[in-house]
C-alpha positions in Angstrom: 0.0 0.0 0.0 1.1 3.5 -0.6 0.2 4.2 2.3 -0.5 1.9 5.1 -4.6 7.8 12.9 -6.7 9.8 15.2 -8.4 12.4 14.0 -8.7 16.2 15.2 -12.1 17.7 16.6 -12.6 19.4 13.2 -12.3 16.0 12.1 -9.2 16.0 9.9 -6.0 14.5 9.6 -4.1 14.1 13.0 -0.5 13.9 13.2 1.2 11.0 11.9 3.9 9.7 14.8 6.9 7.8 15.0 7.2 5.8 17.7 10.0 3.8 17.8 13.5 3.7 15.6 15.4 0.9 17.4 18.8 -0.9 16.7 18.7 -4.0 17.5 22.0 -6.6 17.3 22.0 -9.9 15.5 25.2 -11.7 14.1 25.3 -9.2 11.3 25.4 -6.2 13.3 23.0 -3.6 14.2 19.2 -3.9 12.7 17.0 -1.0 12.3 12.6 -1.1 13.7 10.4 1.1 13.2 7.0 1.7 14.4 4.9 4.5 12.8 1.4 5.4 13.6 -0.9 7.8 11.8 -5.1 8.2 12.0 -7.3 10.1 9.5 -11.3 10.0 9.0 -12.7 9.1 5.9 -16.1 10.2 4.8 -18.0 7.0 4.6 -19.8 4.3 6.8 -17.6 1.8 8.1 -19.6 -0.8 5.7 -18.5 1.2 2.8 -14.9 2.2 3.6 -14.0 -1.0 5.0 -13.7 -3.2 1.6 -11.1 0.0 0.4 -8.3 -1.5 2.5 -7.9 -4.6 0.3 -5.5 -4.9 -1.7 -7.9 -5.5 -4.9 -10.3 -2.7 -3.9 -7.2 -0.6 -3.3 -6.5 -0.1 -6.4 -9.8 2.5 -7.0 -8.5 4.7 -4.9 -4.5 4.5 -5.1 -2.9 5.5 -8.6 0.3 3.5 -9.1 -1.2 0.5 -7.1 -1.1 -2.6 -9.1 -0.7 -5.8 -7.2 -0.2 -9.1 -8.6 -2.3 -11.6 -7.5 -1.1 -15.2 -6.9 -3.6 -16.0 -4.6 -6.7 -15.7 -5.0 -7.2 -16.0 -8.5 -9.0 -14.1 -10.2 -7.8 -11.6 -7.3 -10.6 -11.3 -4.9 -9.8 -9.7 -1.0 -10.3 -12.3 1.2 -8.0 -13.1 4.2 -4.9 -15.4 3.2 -5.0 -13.5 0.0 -1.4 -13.6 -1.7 0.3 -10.7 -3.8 4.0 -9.3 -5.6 4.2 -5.6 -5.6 7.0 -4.0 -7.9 8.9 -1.4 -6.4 11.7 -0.4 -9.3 14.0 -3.4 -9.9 12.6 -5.2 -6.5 9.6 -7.6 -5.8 8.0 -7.4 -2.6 6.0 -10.7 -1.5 2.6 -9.7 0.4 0.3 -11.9 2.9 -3.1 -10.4 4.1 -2.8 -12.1 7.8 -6.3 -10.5 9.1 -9.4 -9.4 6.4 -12.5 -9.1 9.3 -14.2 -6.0 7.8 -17.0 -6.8 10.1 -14.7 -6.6 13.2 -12.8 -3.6 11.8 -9.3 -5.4 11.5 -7.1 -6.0 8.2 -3.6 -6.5 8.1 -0.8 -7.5 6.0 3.1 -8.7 6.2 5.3 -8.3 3.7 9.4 -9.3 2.7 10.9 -7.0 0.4 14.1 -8.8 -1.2 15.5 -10.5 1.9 16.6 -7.3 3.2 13.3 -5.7 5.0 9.9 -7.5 6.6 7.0 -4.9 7.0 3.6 -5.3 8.5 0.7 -3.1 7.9 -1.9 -2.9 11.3 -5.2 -1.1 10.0 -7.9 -1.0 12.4 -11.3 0.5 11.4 -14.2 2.0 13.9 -17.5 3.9 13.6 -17.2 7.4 13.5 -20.8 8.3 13.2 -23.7 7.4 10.9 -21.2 8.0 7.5 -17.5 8.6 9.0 -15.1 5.8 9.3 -12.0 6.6 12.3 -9.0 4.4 10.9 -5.8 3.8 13.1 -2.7 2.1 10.9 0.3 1.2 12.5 3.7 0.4 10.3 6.0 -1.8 11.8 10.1 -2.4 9.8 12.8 -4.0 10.8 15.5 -4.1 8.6 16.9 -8.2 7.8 20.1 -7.1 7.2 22.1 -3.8 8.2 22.6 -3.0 5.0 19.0 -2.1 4.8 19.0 -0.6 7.5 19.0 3.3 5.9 16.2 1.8 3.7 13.8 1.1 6.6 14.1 4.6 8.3 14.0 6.1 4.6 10.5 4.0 4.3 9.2 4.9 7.9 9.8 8.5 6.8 7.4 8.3 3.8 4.8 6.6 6.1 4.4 9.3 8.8 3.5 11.2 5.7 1.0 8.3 4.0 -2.1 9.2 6.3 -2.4 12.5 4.8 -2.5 11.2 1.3 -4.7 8.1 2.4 -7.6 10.4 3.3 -7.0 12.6 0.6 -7.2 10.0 -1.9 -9.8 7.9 0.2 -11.9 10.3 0.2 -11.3 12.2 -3.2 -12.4 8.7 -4.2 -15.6 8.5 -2.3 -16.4 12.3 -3.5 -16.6 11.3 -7.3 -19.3 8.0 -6.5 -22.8 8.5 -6.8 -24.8 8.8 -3.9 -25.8 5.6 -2.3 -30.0 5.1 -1.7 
């Protein structure tokens, strides 16, 4: 996800935190975690806004999202669902471990060439009658400490994705016809 929040009283974007950055030692020296955090609010009932955080459904919403699916096919979101993302030369490998619209959960893991595992938390609540509060937590660790500038470069970009997630969210919702 481009992407992967608590809102303000006037119901916009909140600031997007970083919580942790962490070295950590292994055998091959010092390995980089991150934890970022961001909220936002997007304009729709949690029924509607839910299926938007699927990888498939995703790409409505996202420009330059194009997953590959392996699994399901033809690609469907469903929990277990299996995808390759293209980042320049590189191939990340996706998992959706959690897809419980209902419950308000949907998360995904991902390995990005051997040298970075990321997960993707996004949790979904009621926000009144056509508002949708969504929390998404980042987590990185680096796999290698050669990747390690690449995981604090990433967790950069994602204290900045919950601004562009509502934006394009609900830029997305604005240009659908009104549901009856």
């Amino acid at each position: 996800m481009t992407h992967a929040i608590h809102f303000l009283s006037a119901g916009l974007l909140s600031v997007a935190l970083v919580t942790s950055l962490v070295a950590q030692s292994s055998g091959t020296g010092q390995l980089t975690h991150t934890r970022t955090e961001f909220e936002f609010t997007v304009n729709a009932a949690l029924e509607e806004a839910g299926p938007l955080f699927g990888a498939d459904k995703e790409r409505v919403w996202a420009p330059d999202w194009n997953p590959q699916f392996l699994y399901p096919s033809p690609a469907r979101d469903q929990q277990g669902m299996v995808f390759q993302v293209a980042h320049g030369p590189y191939t990340s490998k996706w998992v959706n471990t959690a897809f419980d619209l209902a419950g308000g959960h949907v998360q995904y893991a991902y390995i990005l060439n051997d040298a970075m595992v990321t997960t993707i938390d996004i949790r979904l609540a009621r926000a009144g009658v056509a508002k949708t509060s969504v929390t998404v937590v980042y987590e990185r660790t680096a796999l290698v400490s050669e990747a390690n500038d690449h995981v604090r470069h990433f967790a950069a970009g994602d204290a900045k994705a919950g601004k562009e997630w509502e934006e394009q969210i609900n830029g997305y919702l604005a240009k659908q016809p009104a549901q009856k």
